[in-house]
mmCIF file of the N, C-alpha and C atoms, coordinates in Angstrom:
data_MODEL
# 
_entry.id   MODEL 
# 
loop_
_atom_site.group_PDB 
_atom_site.id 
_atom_site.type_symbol 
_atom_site.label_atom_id 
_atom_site.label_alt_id 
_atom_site.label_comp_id 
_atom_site.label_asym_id 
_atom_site.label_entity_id 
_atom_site.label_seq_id 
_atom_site.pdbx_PDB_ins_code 
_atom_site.Cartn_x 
_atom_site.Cartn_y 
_atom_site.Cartn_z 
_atom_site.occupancy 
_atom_site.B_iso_or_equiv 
_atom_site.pdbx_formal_charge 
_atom_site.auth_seq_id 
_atom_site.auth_comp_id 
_atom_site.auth_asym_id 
_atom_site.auth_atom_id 
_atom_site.pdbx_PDB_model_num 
ATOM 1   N N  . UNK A 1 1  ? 148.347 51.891 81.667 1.00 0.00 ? 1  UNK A N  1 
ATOM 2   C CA . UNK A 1 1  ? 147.215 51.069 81.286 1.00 0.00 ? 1  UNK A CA 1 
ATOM 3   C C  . UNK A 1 1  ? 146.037 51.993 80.979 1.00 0.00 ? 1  UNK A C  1 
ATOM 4   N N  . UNK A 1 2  ? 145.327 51.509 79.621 1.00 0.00 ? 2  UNK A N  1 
ATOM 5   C CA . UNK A 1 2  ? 144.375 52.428 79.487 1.00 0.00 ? 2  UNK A CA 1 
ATOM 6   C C  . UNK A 1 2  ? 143.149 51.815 80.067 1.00 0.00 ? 2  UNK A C  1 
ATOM 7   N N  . UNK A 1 3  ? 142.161 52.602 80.157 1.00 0.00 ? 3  UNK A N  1 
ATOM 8   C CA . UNK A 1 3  ? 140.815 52.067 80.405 1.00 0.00 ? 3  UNK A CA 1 
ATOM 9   C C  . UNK A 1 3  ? 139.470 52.468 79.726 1.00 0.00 ? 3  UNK A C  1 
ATOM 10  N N  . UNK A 1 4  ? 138.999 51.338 78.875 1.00 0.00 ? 4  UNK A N  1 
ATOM 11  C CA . UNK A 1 4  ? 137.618 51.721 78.384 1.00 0.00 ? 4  UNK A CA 1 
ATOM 12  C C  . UNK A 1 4  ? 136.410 50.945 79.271 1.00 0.00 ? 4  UNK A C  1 
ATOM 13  N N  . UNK A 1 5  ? 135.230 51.638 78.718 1.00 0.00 ? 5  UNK A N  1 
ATOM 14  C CA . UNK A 1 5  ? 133.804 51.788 79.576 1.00 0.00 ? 5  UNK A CA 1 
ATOM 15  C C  . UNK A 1 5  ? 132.792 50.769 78.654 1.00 0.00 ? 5  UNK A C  1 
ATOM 16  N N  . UNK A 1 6  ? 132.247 49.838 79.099 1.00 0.00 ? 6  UNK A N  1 
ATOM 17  C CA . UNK A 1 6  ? 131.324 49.048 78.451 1.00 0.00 ? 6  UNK A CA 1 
ATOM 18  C C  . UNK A 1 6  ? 129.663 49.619 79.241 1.00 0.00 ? 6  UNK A C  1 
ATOM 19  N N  . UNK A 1 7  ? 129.261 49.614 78.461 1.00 0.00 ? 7  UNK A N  1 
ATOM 20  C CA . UNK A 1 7  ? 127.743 49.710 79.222 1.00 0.00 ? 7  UNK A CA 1 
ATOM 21  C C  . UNK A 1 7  ? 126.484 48.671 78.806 1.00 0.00 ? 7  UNK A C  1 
ATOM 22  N N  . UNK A 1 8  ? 126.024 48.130 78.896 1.00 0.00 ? 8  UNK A N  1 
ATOM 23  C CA . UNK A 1 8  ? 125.078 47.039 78.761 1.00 0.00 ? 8  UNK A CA 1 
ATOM 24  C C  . UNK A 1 8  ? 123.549 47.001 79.128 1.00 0.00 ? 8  UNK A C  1 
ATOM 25  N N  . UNK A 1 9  ? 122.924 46.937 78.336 1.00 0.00 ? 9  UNK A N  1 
ATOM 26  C CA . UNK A 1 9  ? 121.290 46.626 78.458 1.00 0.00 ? 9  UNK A CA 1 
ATOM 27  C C  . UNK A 1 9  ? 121.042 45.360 78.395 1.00 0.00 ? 9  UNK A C  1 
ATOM 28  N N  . UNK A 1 10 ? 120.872 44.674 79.267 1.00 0.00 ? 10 UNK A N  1 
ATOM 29  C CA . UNK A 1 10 ? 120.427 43.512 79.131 1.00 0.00 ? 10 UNK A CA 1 
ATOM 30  C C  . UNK A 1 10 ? 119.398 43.132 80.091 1.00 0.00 ? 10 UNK A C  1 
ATOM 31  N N  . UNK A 1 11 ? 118.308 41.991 79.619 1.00 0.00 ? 11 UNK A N  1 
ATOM 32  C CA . UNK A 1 11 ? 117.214 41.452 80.612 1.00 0.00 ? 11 UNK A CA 1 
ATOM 33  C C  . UNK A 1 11 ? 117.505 41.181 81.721 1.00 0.00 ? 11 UNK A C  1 
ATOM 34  N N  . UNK A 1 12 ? 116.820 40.607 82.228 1.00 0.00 ? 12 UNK A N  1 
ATOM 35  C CA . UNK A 1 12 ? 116.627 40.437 83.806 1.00 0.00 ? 12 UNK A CA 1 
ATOM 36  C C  . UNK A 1 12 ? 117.262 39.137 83.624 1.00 0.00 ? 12 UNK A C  1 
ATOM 37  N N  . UNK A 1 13 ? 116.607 37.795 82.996 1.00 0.00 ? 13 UNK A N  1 
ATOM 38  C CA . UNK A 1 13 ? 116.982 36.465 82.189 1.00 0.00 ? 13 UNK A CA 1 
ATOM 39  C C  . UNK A 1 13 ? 118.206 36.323 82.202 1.00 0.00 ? 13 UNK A C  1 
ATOM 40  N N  . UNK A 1 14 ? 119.058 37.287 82.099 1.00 0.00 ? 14 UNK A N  1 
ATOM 41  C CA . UNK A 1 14 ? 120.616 36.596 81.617 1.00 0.00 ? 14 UNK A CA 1 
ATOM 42  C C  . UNK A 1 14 ? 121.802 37.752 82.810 1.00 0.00 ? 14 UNK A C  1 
ATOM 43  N N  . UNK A 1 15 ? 121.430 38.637 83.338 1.00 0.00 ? 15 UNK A N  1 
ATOM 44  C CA . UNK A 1 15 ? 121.843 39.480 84.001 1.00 0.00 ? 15 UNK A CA 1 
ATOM 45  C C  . UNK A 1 15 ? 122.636 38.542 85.220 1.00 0.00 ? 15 UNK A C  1 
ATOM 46  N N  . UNK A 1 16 ? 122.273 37.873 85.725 1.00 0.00 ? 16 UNK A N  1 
ATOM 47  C CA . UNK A 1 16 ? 123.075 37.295 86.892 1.00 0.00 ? 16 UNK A CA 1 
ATOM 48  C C  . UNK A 1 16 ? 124.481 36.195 86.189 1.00 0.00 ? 16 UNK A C  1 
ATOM 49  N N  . UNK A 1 17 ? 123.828 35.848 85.256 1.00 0.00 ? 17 UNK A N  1 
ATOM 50  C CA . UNK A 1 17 ? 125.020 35.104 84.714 1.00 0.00 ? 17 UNK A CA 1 
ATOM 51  C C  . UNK A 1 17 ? 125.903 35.827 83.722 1.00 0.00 ? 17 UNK A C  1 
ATOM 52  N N  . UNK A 1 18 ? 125.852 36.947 83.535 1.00 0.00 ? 18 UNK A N  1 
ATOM 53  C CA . UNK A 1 18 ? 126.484 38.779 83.059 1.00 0.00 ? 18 UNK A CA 1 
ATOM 54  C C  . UNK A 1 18 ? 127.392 38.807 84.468 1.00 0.00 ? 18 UNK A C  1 
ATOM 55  N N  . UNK A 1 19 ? 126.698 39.283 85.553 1.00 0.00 ? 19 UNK A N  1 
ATOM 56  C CA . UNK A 1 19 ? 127.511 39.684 86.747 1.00 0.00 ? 19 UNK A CA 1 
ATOM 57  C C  . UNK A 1 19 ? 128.106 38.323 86.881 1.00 0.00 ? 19 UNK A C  1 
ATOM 58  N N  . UNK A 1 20 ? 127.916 37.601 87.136 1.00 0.00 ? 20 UNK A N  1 
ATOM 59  C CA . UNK A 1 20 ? 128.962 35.848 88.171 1.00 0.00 ? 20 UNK A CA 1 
ATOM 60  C C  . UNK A 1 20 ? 130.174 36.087 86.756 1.00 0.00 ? 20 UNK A C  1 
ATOM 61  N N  . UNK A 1 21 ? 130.110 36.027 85.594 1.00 0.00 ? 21 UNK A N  1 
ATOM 62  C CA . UNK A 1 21 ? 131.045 36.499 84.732 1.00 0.00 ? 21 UNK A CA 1 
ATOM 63  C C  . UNK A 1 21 ? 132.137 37.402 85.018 1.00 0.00 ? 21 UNK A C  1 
ATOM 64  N N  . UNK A 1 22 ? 131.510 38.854 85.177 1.00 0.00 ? 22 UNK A N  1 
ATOM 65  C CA . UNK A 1 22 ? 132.319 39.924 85.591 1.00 0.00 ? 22 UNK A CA 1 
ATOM 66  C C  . UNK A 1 22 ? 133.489 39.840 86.851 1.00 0.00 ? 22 UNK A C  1 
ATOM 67  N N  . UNK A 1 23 ? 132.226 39.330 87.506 1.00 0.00 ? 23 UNK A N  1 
ATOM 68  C CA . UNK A 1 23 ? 132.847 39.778 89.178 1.00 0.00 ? 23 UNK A CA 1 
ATOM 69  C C  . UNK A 1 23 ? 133.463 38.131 89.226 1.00 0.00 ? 23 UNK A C  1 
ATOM 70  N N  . UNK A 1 24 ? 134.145 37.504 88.440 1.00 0.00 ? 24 UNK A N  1 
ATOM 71  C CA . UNK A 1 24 ? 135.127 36.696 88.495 1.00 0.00 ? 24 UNK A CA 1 
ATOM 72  C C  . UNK A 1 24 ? 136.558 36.907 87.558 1.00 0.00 ? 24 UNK A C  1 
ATOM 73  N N  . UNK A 1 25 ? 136.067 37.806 87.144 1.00 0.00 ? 25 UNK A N  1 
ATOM 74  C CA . UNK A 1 25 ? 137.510 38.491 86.672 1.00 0.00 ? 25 UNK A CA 1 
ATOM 75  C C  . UNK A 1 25 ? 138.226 39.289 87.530 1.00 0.00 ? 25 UNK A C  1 
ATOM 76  N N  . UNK A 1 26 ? 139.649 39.507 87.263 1.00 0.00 ? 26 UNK A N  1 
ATOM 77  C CA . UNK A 1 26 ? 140.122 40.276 88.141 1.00 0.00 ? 26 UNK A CA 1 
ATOM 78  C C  . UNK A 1 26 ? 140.157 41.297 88.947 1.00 0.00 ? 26 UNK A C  1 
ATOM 79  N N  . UNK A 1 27 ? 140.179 41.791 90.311 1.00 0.00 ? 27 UNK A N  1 
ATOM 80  C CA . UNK A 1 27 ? 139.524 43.041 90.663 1.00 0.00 ? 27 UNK A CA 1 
ATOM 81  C C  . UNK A 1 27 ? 140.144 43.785 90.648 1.00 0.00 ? 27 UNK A C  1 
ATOM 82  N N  . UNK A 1 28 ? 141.492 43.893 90.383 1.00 0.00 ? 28 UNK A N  1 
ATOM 83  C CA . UNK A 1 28 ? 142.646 45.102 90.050 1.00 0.00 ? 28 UNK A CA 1 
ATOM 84  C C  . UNK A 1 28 ? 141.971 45.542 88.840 1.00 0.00 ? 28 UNK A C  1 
ATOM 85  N N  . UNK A 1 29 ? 141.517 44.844 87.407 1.00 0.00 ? 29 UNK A N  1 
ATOM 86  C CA . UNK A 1 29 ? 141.343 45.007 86.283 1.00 0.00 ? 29 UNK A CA 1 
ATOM 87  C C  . UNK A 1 29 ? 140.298 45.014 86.013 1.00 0.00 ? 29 UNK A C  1 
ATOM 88  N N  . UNK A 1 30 ? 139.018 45.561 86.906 1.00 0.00 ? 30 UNK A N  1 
ATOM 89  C CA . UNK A 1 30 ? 137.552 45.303 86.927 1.00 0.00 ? 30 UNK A CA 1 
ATOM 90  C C  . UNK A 1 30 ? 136.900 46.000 88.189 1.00 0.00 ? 30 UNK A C  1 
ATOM 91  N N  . UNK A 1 31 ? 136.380 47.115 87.513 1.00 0.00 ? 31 UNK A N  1 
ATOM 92  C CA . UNK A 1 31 ? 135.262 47.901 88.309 1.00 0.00 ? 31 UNK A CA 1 
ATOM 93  C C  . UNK A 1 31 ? 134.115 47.755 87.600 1.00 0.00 ? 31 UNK A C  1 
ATOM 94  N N  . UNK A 1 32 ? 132.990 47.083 88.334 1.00 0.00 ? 32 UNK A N  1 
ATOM 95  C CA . UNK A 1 32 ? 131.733 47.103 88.283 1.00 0.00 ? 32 UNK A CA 1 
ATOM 96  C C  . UNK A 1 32 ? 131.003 48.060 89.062 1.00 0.00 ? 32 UNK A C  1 
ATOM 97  N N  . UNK A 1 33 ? 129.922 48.287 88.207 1.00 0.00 ? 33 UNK A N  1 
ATOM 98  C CA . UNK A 1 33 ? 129.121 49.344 88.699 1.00 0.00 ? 33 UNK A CA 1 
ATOM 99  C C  . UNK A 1 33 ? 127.450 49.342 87.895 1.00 0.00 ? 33 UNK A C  1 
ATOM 100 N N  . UNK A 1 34 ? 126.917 49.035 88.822 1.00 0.00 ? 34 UNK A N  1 
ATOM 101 C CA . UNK A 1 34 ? 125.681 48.682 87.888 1.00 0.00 ? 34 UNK A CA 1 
ATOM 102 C C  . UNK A 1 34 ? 124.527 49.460 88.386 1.00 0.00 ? 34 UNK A C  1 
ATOM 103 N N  . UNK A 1 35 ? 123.551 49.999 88.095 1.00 0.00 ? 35 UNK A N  1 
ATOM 104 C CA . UNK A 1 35 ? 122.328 50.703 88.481 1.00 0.00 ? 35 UNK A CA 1 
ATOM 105 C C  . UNK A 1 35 ? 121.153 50.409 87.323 1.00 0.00 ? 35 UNK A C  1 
ATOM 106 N N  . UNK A 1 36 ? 120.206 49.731 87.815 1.00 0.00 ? 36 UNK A N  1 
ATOM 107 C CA . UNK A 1 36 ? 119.087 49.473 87.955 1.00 0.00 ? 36 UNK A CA 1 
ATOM 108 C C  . UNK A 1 36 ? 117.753 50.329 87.041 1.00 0.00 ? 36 UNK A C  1 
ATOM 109 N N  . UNK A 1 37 ? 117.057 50.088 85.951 1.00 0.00 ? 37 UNK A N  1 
ATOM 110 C CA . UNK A 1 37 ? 116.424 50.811 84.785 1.00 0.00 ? 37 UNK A CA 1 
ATOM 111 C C  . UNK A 1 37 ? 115.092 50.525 84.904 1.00 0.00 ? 37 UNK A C  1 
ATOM 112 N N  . UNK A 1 38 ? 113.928 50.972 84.575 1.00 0.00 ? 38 UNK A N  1 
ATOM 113 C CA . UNK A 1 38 ? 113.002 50.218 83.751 1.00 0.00 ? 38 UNK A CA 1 
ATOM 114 C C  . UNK A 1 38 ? 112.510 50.756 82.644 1.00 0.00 ? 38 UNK A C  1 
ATOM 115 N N  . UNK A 1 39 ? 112.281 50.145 81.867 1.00 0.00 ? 39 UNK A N  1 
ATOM 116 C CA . UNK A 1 39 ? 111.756 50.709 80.237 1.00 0.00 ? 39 UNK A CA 1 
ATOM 117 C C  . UNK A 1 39 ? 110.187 50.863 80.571 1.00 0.00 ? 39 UNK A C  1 
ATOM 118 N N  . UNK A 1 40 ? 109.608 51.667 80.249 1.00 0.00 ? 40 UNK A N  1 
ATOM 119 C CA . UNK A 1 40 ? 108.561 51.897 79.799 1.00 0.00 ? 40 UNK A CA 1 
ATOM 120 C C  . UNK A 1 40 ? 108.246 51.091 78.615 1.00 0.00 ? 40 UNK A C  1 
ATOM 121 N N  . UNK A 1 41 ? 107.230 50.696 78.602 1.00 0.00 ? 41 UNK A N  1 
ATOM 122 C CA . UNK A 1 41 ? 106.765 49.460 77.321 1.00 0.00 ? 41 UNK A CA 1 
ATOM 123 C C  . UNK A 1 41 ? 106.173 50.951 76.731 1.00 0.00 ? 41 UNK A C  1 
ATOM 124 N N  . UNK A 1 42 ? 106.666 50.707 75.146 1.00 0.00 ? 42 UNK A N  1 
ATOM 125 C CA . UNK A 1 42 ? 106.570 51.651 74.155 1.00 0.00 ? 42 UNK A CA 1 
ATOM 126 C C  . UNK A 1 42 ? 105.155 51.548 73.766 1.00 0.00 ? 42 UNK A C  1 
ATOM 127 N N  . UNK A 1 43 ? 104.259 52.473 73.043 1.00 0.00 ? 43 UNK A N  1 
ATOM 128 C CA . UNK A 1 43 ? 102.876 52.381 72.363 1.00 0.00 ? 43 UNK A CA 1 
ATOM 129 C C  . UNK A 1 43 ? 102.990 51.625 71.244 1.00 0.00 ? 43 UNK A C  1 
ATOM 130 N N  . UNK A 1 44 ? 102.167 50.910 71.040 1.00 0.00 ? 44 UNK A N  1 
ATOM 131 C CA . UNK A 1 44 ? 102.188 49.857 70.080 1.00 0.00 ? 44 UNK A CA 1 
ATOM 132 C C  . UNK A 1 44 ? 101.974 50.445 68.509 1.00 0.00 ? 44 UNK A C  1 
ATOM 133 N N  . UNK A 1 45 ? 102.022 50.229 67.567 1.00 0.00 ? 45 UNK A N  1 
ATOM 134 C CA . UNK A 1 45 ? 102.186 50.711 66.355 1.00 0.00 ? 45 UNK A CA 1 
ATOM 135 C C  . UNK A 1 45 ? 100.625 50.872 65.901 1.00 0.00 ? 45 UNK A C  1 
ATOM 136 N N  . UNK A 1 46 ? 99.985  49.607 66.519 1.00 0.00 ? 46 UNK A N  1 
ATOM 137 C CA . UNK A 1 46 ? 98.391  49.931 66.365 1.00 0.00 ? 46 UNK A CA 1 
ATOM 138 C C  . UNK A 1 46 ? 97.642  51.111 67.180 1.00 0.00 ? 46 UNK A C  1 
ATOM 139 N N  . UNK A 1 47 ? 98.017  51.114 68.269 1.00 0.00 ? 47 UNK A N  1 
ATOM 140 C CA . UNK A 1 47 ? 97.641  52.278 69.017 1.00 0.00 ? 47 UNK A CA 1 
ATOM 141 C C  . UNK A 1 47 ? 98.124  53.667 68.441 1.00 0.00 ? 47 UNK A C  1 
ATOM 142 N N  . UNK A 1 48 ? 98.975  53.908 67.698 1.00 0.00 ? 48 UNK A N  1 
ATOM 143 C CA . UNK A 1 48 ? 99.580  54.680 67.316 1.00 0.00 ? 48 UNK A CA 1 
ATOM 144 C C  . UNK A 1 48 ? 98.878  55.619 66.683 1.00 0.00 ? 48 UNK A C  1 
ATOM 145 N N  . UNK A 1 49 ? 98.937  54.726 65.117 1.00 0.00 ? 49 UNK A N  1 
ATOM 146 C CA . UNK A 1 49 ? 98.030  54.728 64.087 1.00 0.00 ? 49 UNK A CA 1 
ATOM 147 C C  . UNK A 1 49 ? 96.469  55.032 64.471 1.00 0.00 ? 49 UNK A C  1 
ATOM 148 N N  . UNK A 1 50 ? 95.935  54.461 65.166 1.00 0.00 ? 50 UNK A N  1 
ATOM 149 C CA . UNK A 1 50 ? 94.725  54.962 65.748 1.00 0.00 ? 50 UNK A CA 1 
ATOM 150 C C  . UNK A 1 50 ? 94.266  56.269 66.097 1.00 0.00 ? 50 UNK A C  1 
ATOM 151 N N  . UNK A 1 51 ? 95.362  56.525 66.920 1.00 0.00 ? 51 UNK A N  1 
ATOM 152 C CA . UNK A 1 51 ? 95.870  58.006 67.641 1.00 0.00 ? 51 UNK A CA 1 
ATOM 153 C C  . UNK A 1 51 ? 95.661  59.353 66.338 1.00 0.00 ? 51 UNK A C  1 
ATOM 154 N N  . UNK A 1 52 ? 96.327  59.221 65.568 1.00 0.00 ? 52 UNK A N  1 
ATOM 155 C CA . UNK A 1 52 ? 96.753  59.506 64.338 1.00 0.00 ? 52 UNK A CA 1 
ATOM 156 C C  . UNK A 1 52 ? 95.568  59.669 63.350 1.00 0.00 ? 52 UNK A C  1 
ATOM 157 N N  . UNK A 1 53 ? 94.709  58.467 63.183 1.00 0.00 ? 53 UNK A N  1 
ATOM 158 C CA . UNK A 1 53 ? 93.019  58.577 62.637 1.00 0.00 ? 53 UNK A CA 1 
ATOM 159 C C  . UNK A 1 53 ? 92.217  59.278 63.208 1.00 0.00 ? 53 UNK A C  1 
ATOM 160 N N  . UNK A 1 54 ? 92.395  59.459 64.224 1.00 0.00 ? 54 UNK A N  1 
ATOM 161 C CA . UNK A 1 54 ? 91.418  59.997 64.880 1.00 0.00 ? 54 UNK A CA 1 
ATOM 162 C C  . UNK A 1 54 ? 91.573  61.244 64.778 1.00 0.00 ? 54 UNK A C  1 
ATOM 163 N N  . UNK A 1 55 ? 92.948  61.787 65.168 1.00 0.00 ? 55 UNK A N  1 
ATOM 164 C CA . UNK A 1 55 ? 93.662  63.103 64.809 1.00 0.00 ? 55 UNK A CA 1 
ATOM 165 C C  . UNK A 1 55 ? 93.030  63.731 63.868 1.00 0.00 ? 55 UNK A C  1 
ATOM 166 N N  . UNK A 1 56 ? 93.325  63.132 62.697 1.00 0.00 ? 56 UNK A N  1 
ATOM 167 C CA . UNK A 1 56 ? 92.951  63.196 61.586 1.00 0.00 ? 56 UNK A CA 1 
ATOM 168 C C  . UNK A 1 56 ? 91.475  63.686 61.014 1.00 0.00 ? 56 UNK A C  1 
ATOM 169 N N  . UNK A 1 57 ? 90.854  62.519 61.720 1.00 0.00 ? 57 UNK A N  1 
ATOM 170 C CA . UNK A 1 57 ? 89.362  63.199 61.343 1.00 0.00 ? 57 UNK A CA 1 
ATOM 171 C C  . UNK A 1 57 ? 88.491  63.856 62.078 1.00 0.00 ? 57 UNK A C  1 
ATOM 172 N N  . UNK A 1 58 ? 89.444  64.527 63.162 1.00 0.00 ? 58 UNK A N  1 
ATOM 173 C CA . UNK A 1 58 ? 88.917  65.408 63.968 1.00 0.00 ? 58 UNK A CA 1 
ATOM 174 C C  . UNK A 1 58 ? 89.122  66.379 63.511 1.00 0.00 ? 58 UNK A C  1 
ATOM 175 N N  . UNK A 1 59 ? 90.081  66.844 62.382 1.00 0.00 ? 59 UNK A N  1 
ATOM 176 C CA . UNK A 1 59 ? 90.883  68.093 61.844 1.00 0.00 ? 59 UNK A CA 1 
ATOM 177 C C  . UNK A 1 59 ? 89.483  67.984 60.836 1.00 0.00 ? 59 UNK A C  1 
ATOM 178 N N  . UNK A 1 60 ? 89.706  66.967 60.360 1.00 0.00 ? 60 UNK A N  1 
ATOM 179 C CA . UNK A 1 60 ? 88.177  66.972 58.702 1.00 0.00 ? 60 UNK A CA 1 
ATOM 180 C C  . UNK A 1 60 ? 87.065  67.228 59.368 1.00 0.00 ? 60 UNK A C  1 
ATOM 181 N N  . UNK A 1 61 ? 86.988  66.890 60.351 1.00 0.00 ? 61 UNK A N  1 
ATOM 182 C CA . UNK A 1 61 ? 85.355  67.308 60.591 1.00 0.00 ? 61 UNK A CA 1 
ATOM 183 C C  . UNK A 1 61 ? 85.398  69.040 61.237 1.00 0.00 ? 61 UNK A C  1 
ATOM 184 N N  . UNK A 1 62 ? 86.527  69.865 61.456 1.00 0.00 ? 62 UNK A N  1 
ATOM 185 C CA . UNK A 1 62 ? 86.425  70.595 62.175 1.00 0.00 ? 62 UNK A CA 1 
ATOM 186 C C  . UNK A 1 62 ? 86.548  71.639 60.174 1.00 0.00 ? 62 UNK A C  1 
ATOM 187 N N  . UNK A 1 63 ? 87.245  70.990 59.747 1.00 0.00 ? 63 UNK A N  1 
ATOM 188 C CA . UNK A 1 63 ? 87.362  71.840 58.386 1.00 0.00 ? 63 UNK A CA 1 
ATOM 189 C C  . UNK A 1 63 ? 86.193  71.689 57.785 1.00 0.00 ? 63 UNK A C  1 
ATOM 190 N N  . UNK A 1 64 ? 85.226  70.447 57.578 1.00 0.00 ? 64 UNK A N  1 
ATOM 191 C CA . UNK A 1 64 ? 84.219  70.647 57.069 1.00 0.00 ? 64 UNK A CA 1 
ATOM 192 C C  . UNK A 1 64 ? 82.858  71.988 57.653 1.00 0.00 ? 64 UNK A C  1 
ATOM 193 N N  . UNK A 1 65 ? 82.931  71.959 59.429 1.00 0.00 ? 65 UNK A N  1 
ATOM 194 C CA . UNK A 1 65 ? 82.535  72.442 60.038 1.00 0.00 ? 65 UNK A CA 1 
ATOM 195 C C  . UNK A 1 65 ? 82.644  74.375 59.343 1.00 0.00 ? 65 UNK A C  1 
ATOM 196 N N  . UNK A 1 66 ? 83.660  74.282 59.253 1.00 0.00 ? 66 UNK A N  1 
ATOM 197 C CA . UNK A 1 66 ? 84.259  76.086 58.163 1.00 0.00 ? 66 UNK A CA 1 
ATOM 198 C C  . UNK A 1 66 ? 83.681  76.052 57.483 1.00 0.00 ? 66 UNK A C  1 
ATOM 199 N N  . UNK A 1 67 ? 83.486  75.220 56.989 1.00 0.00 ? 67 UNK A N  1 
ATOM 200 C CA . UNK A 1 67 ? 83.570  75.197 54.984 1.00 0.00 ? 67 UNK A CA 1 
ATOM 201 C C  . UNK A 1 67 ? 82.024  75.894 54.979 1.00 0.00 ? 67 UNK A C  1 
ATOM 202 N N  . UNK A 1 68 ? 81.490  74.785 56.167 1.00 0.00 ? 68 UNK A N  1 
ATOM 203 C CA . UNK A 1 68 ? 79.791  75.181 55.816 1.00 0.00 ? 68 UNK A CA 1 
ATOM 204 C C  . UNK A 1 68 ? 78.920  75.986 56.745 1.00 0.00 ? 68 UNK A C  1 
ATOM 205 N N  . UNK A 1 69 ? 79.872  76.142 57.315 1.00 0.00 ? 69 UNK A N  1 
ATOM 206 C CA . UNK A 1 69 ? 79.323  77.182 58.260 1.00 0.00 ? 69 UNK A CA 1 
ATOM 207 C C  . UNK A 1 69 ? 78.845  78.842 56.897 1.00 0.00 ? 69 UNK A C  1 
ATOM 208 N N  . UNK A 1 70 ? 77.665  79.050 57.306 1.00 0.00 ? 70 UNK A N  1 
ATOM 209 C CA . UNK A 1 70 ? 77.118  80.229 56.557 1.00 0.00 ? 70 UNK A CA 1 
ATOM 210 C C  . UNK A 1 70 ? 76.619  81.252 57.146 1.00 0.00 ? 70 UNK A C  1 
ATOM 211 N N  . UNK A 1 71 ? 77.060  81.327 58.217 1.00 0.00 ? 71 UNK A N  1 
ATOM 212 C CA . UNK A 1 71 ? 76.553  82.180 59.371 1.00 0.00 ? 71 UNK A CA 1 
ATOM 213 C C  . UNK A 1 71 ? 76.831  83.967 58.479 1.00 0.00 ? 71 UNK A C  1 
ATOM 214 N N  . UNK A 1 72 ? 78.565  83.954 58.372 1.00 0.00 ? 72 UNK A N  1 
ATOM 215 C CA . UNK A 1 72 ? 79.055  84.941 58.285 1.00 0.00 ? 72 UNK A CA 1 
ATOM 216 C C  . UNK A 1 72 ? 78.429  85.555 56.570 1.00 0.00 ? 72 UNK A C  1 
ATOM 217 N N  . UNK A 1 73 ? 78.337  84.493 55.835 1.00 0.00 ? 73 UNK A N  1 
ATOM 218 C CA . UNK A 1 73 ? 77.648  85.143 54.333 1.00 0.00 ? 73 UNK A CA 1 
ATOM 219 C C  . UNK A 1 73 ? 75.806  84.801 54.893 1.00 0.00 ? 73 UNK A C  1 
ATOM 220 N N  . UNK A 1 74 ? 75.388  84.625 55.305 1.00 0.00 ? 74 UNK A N  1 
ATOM 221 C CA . UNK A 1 74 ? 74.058  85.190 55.538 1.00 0.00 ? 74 UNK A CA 1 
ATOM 222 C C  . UNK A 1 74 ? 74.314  86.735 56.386 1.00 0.00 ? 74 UNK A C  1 
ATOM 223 N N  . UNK A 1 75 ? 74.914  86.873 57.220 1.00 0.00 ? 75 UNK A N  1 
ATOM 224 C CA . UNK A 1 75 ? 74.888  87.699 57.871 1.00 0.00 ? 75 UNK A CA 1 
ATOM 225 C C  . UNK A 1 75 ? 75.408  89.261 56.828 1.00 0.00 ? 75 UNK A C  1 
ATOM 226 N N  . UNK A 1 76 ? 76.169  88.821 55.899 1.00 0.00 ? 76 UNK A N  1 
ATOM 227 C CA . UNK A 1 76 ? 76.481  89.629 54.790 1.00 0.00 ? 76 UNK A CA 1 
ATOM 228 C C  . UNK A 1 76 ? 75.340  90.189 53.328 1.00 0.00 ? 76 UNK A C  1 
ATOM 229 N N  . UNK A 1 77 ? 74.300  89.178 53.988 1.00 0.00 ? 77 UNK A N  1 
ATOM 230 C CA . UNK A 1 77 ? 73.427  89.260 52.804 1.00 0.00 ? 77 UNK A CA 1 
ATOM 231 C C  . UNK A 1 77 ? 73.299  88.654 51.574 1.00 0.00 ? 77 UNK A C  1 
ATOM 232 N N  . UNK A 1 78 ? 74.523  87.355 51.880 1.00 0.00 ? 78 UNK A N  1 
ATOM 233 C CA . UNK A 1 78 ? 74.413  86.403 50.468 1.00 0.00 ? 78 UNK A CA 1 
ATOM 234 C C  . UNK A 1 78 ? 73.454  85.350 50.234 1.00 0.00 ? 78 UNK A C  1 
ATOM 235 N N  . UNK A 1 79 ? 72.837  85.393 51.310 1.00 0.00 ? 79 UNK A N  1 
ATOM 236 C CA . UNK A 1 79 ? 71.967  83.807 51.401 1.00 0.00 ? 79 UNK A CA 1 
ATOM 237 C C  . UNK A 1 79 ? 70.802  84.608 51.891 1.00 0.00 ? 79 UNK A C  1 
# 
């Protein structure tokens, strides 16, 4: 007899009526084994994006900051 491995994600909502399923099938032909998860709730796509703008125009303001900085050509004698 061969044996394959199911693994399952499922809610909390439907999980007991998952197990009363299982563990009424045969126990010669049925090892259960279950351990216990929690997901981290993912960052939202808006938060994301935000993340990302901000990123963003922290880089532009730090490049504009170069651009005009004139320290080094005054100090050269151009200005």
């Amino acid at each position: 007899m061969t044996t394959q491995r199911i693994q399952l994600d499922i809610s909390n909502d439907v999980f007991d009526k998952v197990m009363f399923f299982l563990e009424n099938l045969p126990k010669n032909l049925v090892h259960i084994s279950s351990e216990q998860t929690t997901t981290e709730p993912k960052e939202s796509q808006l938060k994301k994006f935000h993340s990302l703008i901000n990123k963003s125009n922290n880089q532009t303001k730090l490049t504009m900051q170069i651009a005009t900085d004139t320290s080094e050509m005054t100090n050269d004698g151009l200005f």
